[in-house]
N, C-alpha and C positions, 0 to 999 in steps of 0.2 A: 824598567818598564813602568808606564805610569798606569796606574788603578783606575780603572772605571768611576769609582766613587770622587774621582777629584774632579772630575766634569761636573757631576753633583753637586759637589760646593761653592759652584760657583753662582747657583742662583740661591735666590734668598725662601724657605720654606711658608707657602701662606694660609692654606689650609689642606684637610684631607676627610673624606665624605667613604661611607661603610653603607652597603645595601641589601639587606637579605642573607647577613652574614650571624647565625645563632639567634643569638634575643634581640640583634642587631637590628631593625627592619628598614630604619634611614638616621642615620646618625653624620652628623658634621660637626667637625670641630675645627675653631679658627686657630694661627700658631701666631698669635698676639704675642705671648710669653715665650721666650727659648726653653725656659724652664719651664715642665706644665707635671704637677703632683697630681695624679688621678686617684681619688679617693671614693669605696661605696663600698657596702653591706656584702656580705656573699652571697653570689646569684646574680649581681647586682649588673656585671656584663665588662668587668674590668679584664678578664683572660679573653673574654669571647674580642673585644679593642685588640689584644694584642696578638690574640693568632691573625686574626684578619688582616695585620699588619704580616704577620710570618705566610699566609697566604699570597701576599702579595711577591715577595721577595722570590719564591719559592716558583711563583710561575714563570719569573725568571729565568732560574734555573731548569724548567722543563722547556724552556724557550730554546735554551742551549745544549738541550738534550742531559742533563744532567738528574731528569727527574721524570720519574715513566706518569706519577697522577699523584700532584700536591694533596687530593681526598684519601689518597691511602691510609694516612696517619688517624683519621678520623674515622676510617672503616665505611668510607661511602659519602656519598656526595647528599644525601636523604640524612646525616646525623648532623648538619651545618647550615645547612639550606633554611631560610625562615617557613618555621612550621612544616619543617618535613617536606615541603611543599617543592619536587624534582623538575619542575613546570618552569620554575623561578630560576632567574639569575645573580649570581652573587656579584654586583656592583662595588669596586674601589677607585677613587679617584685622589689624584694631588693637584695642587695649583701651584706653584711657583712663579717666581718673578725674578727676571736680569734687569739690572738698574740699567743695564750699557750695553748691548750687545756686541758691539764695535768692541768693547775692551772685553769681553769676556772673550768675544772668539782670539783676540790677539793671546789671551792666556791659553787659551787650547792649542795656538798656534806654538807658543813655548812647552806646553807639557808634553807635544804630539813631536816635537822637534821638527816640525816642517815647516819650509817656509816659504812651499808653494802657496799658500791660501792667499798668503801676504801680497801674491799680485792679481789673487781674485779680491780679494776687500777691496782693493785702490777703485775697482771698478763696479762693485755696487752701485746702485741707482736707487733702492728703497733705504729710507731713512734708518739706518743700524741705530742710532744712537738713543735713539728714546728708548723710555721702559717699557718691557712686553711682559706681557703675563702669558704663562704657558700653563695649557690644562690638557691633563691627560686620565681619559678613563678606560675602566677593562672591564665588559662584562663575561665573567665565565660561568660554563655549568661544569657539573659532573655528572649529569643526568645518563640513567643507564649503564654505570662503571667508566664512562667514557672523558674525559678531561678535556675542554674543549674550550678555545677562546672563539665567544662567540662576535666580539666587534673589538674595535679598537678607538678612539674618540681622540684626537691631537685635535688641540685649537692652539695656537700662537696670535695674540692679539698686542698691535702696538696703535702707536695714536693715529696712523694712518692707515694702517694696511690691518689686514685678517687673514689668516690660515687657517682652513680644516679640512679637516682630514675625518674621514669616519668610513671605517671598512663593510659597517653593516649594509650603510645606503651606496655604498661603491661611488662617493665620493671625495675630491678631493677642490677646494673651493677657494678660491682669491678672490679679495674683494680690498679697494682701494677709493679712493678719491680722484676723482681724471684730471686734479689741479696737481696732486703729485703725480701724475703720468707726466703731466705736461712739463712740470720742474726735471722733471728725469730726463725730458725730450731737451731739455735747454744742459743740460749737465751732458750728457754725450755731446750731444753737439758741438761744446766747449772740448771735451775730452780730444774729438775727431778732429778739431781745426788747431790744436797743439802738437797733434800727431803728422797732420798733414804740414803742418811749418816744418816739423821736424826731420821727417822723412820724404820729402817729398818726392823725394828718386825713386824712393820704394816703392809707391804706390800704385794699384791695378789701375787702369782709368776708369771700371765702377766707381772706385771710391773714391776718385778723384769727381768725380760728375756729382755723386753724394754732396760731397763738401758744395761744392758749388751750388748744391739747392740749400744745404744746410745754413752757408753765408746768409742766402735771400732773405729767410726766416729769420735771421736772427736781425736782421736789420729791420724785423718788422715786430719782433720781439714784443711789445707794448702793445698788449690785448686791451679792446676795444672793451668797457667796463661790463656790454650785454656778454660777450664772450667770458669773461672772465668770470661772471655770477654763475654763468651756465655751467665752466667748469668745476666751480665752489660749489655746486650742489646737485653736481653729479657722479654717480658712483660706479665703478668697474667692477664688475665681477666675472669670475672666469669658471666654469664650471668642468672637470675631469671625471670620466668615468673612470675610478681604477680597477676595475673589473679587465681592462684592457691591457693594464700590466700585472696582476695577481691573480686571472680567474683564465683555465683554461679554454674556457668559451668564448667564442669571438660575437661582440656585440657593435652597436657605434658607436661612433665618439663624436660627443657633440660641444663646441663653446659657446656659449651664451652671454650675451651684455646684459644686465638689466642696470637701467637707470631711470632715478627717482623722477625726471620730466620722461615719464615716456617716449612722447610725444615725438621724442629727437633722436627714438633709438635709429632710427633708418639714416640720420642725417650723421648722427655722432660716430658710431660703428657699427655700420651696416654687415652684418655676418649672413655669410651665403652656408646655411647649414644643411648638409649632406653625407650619407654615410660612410664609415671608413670603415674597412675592415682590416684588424692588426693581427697575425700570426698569435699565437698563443708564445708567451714568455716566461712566466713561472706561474708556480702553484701557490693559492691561499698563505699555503702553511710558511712560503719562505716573506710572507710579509712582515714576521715577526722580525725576523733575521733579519733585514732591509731595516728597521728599526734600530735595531743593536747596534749593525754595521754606522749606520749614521749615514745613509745612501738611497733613501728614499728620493728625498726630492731630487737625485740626480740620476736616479733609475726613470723616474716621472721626466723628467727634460730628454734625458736620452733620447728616449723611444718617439718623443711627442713633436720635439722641436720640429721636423720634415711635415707630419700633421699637421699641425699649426698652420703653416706656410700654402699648405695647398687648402685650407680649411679658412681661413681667415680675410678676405678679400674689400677691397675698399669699392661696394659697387655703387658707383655715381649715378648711373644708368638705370636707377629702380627707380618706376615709376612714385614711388609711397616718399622719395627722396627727391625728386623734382617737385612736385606738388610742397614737400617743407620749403624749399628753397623757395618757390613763388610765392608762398604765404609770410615768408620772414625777410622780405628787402634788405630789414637794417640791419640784419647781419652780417658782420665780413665775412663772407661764405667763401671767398677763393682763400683768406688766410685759416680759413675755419680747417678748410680741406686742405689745404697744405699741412697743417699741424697733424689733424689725426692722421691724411696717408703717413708719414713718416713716424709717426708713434706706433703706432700698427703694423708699421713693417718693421722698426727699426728698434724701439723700447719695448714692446710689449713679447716679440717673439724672443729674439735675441736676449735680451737684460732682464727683466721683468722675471722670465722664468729660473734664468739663472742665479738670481737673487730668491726666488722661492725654493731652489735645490738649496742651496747656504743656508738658508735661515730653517728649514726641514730638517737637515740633515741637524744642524748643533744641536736644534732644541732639543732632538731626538736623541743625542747622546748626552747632552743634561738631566734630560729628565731618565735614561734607563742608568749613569750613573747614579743617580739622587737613591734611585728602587735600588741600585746593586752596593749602595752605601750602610742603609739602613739594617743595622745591627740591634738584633734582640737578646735579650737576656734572661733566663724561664727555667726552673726545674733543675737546677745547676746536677750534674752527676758529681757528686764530692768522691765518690770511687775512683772514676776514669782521672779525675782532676789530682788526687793521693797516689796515681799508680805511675809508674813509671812508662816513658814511653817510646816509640822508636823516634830515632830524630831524625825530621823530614821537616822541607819547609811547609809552615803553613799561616799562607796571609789572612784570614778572617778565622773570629772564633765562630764556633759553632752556639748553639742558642744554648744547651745545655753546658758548654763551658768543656765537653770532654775532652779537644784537643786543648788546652790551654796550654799545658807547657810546654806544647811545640811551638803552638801561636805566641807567647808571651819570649821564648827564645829569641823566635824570628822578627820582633821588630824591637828587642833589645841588644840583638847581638849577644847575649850574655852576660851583658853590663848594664848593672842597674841606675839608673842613675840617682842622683840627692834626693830629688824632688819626692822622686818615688820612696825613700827611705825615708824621710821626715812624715810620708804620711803615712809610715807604719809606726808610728810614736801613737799616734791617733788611735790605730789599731788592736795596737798590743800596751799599753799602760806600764807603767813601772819599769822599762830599757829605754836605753837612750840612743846604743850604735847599733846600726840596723846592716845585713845585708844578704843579699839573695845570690846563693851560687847555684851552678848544674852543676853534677857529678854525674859518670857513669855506671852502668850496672857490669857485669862479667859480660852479661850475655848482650852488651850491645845497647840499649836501652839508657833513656836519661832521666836524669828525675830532678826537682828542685828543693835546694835544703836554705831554712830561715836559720841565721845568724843571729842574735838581739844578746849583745855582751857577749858574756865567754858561753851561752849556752845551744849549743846547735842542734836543730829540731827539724825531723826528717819530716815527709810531709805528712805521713799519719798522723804525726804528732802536734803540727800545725792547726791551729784554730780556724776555722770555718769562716769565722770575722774577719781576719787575717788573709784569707786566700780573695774571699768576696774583693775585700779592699783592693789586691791584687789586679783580680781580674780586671775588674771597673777601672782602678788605676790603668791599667792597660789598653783597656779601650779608650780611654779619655788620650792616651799619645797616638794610637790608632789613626781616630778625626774621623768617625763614622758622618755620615748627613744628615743620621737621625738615631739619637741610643733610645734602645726602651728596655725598663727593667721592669720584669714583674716583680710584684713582691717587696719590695726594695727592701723592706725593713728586718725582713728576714734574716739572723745571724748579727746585726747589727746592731750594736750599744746605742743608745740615744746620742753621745758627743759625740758617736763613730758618723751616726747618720746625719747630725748637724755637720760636720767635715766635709761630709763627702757631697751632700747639696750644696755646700759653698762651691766645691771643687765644679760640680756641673755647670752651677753659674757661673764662676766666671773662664771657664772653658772657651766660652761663647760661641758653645753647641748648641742644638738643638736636643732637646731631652724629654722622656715620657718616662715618670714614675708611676707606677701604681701602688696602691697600699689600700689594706682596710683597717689600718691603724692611724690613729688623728694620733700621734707622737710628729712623725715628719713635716705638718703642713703648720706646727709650730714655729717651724725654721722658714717661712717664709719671708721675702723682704717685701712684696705685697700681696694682696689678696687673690691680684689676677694671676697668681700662680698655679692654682686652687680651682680644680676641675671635680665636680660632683659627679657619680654617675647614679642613678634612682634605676629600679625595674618598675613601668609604670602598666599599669594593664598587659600585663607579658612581655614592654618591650624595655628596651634600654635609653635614656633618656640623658644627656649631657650637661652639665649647667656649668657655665665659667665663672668665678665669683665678679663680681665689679664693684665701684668705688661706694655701691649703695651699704654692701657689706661691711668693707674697712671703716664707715659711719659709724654702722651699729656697733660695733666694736668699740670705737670711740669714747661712745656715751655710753656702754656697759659696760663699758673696763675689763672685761672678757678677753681671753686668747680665743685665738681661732677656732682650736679643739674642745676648748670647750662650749662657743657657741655651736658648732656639731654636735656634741655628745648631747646639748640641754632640750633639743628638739626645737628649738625658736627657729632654728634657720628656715627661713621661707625663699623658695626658687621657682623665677620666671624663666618662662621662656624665650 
């Protein structure tokens, strides 16, 4: 079964933004570096960074019913909340980017082994292959003991088109260019008259009469240059209530065009808007779920596409549409209306939508793999981790490390391999053959014993450095979307913690150290690795180093930690 998290890696991590969370009050940080060493003072807001991060993962889990109220562990929603203040909501957000979307989904189509998709992609119409940024935010409270997602924020933005999505305003938004509508119009119509060479026996005589109008248009194909500016600098947009498929109240549903020459809305796409009223279909709460599932946008098409249809009308006949027509001669008005009737009925209901369920639904499981990838590391329990334990599978370690030797079983097998041995040389000093067995207890239970020479060392007897290396070795064959360790330096010899920063880099993960020891950020191979955190009038304050830094260093011959410790270091914002 494939892991949630490998949808995750397949976009590339670009930033992630903290709102009202502790000392936290607006903090963003860019992911420039894969490698990012977060260094500052205690108090400073380096724990407060990574629960926020464990907050996040964790709503996940109550998403899935796996977790009654992420504020329990903090004994209230009033001990987290900036300045106490229950009013406020605790804002997270990530940015991510697919270079390709076309080839990312063909990889989900391999990890998911299906390979229906494969004859939805052939028929896309909005351009998969440029790069899209995907942003998604969550405001939650715990206001009143109650755990509550108060909105949900999905944007998918590529070089022509836009998606959002935002639960609070109970919309759902497409916006495009009507010169790519119109390329979309000329691509089905190519698709239609290969189909219709092909099958031509088969076909109803609608689509036989289609074709026939579709040929005229394409023999006219070569837009007149006034038409074709008008296109280049006009924009679609479609506007969803989704109150209409998440809210058990029945309201309207309305589409709207706006385009940047107004002037030509009545001529371009004349929308005859009227109410509709749709059965109640689910409740709020399963819009999460619709998420997870990766089924939004084809929940959204379902319901809407019959809407659409009776909702969307090409009316010629409006007086506000005659008058454009008699004021604008030099336009080919009969190829004008030939194009949008047939985009309008044919790419915008049909294709259009159905390319915004595909592109909805992936990002959707990108980005909640990405959240279900992100592994934290905090507080390690070195009891649970020395004790033995029952053997069960278990795919994710937990943040304090207590199931490890189930989790460390389970994606070893019980065999350890080289790689992981050599870097307990690092570990453990002075042995040279290393190796890691299970053994079992009477009563059932398993435990892990270090080997190093002839001397076998049960796990009380194992060194703490030793186990850390472990673990983190562990996670690094894992392949989390995002590791973060607090603390990192804790337990850790200085060579152990130069190793094992090598080991992060070149992993070519994404990685969050924090320390308040300047030891680690000596192992930097540049500056931009090197994230400051300050408490600046009560709040928490981020600073990335840049190349102004690795100067000064230059000309003071200084290491890094020691420009920290001397007080020179000066940060902008």
């Amino acid at each position: 079964m494939t892991s949630l998290k490998e949808f995750g890696r397949l976009a590339t991590f670009e930033s992630f933004w903290i709102k009202n969370f502790k000392s936290i009050r607006d903090l963003r940080l860019d992911m420039s570096s894969k490698l990012n060493i977060i260094i500052g003072t205690n108090g400073s807001g380096k724990t407060a960074l990574v629960e926020a991060l464990e907050l996040l993962t964790s709503t996940l889990d109550w998403a899935r019913g796996l977790n009654l109220n992420p504020f329990s562990r903090w004994w209230g929603y009033n001990n987290v909340v900036w300045r106490h203040d229950e009013n406020l909501p605790i804002t997270i957000g990530v940015k991510l980017q697919v270079d390709n979307l076309e080839n990312r989904i063909r990889e989900i189509i391999h990890l998911l082994g299906d390979v229906m998709i494969i004859e939805y992609l052939r028929e896309t119409l909005i351009n998969l292959s440029e790069p899209m940024n995907i942003t998604y935010e969550l405001d939650i409270s715990g206001k009143g003991g109650r755990f509550q997602i108060l909105r949900e924020n999905l944007m998918i933005e590529g070089k022509s088109f836009k998606i959002h999505v935002d639960t609070a305003k109970n919309l759902m938004i497409f916006t495009t260019n009507m010169m790519e509508i119109f390329k979309s119009f000329v691509k089905l119509m190519n698709k239609l008259k290969e189909s219709y060479e092909k099958k031509l026996e088969t076909f109803p005589p609608e689509l036989i009469a289609l074709y026939a109008e579709l040929e005229e248009i394409d023999r006219k194909q070569k837009l007149a240059p006034e038409i074709k500016d008008m296109l280049e600098n006009t924009s679609l947009t479609l506007l969803f209530n989704i109150s209409e498929i998440f809210s058990p109240t029945v309201s309207e549903l309305k589409f709207a065009c706006e385009i940047e020459k107004t002037y030509l809305i009545h001529m371009v796409f004349p929308i005859l808007e009227r109410n509709i009223t749709l059965g109640t279909i689910v409740t709020p709460e399963d819009f999460v779920g619709y998420i997870e599932e990766g089924v939004l946008g084809e929940k959204c098409r379902e319901k809407m596409v019959r809407t659409i249809r009776e909702t969307l009308s090409f009316n010629t006949n409006s007086p506000r549409y005659q008058d454009l027509i008699s004021k604008r001669k030099d336009l080919n008005v009969d190829l004008l209306q030939e194009i949008v009737k047939k985009v309008s009925a044919e790419i915008m209901i049909e294709h259009i939508l159905r390319d915004i369920s595909l592109i909805i639904s992936i990002a959707s499981l990108i980005v909640y793999g990405f959240i279900d990838g992100i592994t934290i590391l905090r507080n390690i329990d070195w009891r649970d981790v020395s004790t033995p334990q029952s053997l069960e599978r278990q795919e994710r370690l937990k943040s304090d490390a207590s199931n490890f030797i189930q989790f460390f079983f389970t994606i070893t097998g019980g065999h350890v391999d080289e790689s992981l041995k050599e870097a307990l040389k690092y570990a453990f000093p002075g042995y040279e053959d290393f190796n890691v067995i299970f053994e079992a207890t009477t009563d059932g239970r398993v435990f892990m014993r270090l080997i190093a020479d002839d001397l076998r060392l049960a796990p009380i007897s194992i060194p703490q450095g030793v186990l850390k290396t472990l673990i983190l070795e562990s996670l690094l064959r894992w392949r989390p979307t995002l590791l973060v360790v607090d603390e990192f330096e804790n337990s850790l010899h200085p060579e152990l913690q130069q190793f094992l920063i090598d080991e992060f880099r070149y992993s070519d993960l994404y990685v969050i150290l924090t320390t308040h020891s300047t030891t680690p950020v000596n192992y930097v191979k540049k500056v931009q690795e090197v994230i400051i955190l300050r408490l600046e009038n009560g709040e928490t304050k981020a600073y990335r180093l840049n190349e102004e830094i690795a100067e000064i260093l230059r000309n003071r011959k200084l290491t890094l930690s020691e420009l920290i410790s001397s007080g020179l270091l000066e940060l902008k914002s």
